[in-house]
Residue, then its C-alpha position, 0 to 999 in steps of 0.5 A: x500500500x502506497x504511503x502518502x505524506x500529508x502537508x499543511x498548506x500555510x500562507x505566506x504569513x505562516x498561518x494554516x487554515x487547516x489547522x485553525x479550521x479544525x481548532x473550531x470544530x466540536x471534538x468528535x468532528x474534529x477526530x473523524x477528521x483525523x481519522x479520514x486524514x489518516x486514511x488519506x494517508x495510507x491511501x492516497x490518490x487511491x482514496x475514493x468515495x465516499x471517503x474521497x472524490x475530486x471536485x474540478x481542477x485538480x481539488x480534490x475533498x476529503x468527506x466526513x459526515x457526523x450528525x447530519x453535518x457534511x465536513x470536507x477538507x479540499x486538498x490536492x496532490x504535489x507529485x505523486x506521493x504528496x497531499x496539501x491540505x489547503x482547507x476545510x468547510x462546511x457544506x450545504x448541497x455542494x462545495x460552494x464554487x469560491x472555496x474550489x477557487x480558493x484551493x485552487x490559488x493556493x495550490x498555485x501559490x505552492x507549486x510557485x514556492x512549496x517550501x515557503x507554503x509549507x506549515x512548519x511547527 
């Protein structure tokens, strides 16, 4: 099974939206977050629905239902073996077109400079 690493995307200010995404969410959503994360990566590119799905542009969603509420953490890959999560929101229907947008500029931003949109504890 391919091994996947997983990388916090961070603005250039070094803050992470993952992160603080996640510090908001109520602690049982926050660990079935964790726990889909860990299979993202065990899995990788071969993580599929209803775990997983890709939405446009290379943006893929990682999904995690609890309760009624649909959570999803928009991520893409960098290379083969490397995931970015860029960030996570919360859905009605769909993900709403302006988070895809967001993702996808992120992941421009680190494909410009992947070291300086890394986060770094």
């Amino acid at each position: 099974m391919p091994r996947t690493l997983v990388l916090l995307y961070a603005e250039a200010d070094q803050t992470c939206p993952i992160l603080e995404w996640l510090d908001g969410l109520p602690a049982k959503a926050r660990s079935k977050c964790v726990v889909r994360l860990e299979r993202l990566a065990e899995l990788g590119h071969e993580l599929r629905r209803p775990e997983a799905d890709l939405l446009r542009d290379d943006i893929h969603e990682l999904r995690i239902g609890l309760q009624g509420i649909h959570y999803r953490i928009l991520y893409f890959f960098h290379g083969r073996d490397v995931a970015v999560l860029s960030h996570g929101v919360i859905k009605e229907s769909a993900v709403p077109p302006r988070e895809i947008d967001l993702a996808v500029r992120r992941k421009a931003a680190f494909m410009a400079d992947p070291d300086g949109h890394t986060y770094k504890e």
